[in-house]
C-alpha positions as CSV (number, residue, x, y, z in Angstrom):
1,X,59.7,-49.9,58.7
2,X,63.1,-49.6,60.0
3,X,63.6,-46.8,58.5
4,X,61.2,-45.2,59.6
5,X,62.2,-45.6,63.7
6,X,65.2,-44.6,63.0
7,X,63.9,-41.2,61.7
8,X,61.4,-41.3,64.3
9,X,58.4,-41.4,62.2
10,X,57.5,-45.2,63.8
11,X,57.4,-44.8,68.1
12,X,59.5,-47.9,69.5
13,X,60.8,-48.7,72.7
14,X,64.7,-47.0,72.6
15,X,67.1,-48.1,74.7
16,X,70.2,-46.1,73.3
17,X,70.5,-44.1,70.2
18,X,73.6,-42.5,68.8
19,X,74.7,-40.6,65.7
20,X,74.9,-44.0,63.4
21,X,72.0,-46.3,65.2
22,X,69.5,-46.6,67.3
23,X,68.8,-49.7,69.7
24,X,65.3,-50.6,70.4
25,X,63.3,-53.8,72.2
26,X,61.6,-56.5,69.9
27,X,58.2,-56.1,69.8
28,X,58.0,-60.3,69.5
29,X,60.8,-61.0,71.8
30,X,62.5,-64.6,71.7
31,X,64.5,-64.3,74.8
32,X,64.3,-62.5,78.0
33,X,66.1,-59.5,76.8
34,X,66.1,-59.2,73.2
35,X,66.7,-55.5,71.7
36,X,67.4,-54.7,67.9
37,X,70.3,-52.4,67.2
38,X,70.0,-50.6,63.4
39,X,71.7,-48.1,61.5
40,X,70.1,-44.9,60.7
41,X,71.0,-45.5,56.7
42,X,69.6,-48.1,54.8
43,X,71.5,-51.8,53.3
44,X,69.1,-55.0,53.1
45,X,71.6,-56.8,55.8
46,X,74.7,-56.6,57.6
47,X,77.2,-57.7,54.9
48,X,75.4,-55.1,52.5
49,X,76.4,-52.6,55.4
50,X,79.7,-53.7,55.9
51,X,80.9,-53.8,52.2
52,X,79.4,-49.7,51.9
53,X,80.3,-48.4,55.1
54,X,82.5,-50.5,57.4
55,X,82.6,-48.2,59.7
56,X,78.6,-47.9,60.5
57,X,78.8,-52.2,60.9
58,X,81.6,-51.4,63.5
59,X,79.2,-48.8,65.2
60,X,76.4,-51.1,65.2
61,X,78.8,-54.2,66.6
62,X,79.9,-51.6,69.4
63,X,76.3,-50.7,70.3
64,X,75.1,-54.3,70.4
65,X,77.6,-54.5,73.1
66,X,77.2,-51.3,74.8
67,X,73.5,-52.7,75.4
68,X,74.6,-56.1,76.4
69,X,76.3,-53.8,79.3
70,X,73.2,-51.7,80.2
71,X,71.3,-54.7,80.1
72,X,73.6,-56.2,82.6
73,X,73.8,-59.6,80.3
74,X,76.6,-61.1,81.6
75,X,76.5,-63.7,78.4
76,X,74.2,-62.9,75.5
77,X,73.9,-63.5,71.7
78,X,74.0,-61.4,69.0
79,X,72.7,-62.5,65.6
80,X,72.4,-61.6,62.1
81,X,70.0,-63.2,59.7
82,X,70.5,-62.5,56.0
83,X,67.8,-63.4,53.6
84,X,64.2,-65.0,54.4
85,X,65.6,-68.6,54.5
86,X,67.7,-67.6,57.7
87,X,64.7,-66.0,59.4
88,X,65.1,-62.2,57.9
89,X,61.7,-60.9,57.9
90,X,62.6,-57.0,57.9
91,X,65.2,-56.2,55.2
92,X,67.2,-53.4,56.3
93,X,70.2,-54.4,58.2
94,X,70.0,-55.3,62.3
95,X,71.4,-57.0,65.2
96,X,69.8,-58.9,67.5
97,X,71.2,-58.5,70.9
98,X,69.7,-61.4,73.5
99,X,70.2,-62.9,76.7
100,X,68.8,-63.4,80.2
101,X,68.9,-67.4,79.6
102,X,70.9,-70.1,79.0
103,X,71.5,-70.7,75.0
104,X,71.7,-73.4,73.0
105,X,73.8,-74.3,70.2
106,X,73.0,-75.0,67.3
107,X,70.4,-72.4,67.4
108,X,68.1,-74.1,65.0
């Protein structure tokens, strides 16, 4: 599926999109703000990504934080799950970018 918004196939709601990823809101949102940043080329999760191509997990990290910015979070959270025990439901590799309220820790 994520594959598919990232060629534009899917519609989603896009907050920023650049050569390497696009950043988009969570259609089941667990916070206040909570956008998904992806790259356009496909790895199950974010160590996958990082081992391949290094420098597309330092693009995504940068665009999790340039929408923290535009999202004027002044503290936020940005989470990867890997695998279906740690929540991962969509397996192609993603940040979650959230804030807007006070977060716990542990998160669960």
């Amino acid at each position: 599926m994520f594959c598919k918004i990232a060629a534009g196939q899917i519609p989603a709601d896009v907050v920023r999109e650049t050569g390497t990823t696009v950043a988009f809101r969570d259609i089941n949102p667990q916070a206040p703000t909570h956008v998904l940043v992806i790259p356009k080329v496909h790895h199950p999760d974010a160590a996958s990504l990082a081992a391949a191509e290094p420098g597309i997990a330092a693009d995504l990290l940068r665009e999790a934080g340039q929408v923290a910015g535009e999202e004027k979070l002044e503290s936020y959270r940005i989470v990867f799950n890997t695998g279906s025990g740690a929540g991962q439901t969509v397996f192609h590799a993603h940040a979650h970018v959230m804030g807007g309220r006070g977060m716990q820790w542990p998160p669960g």
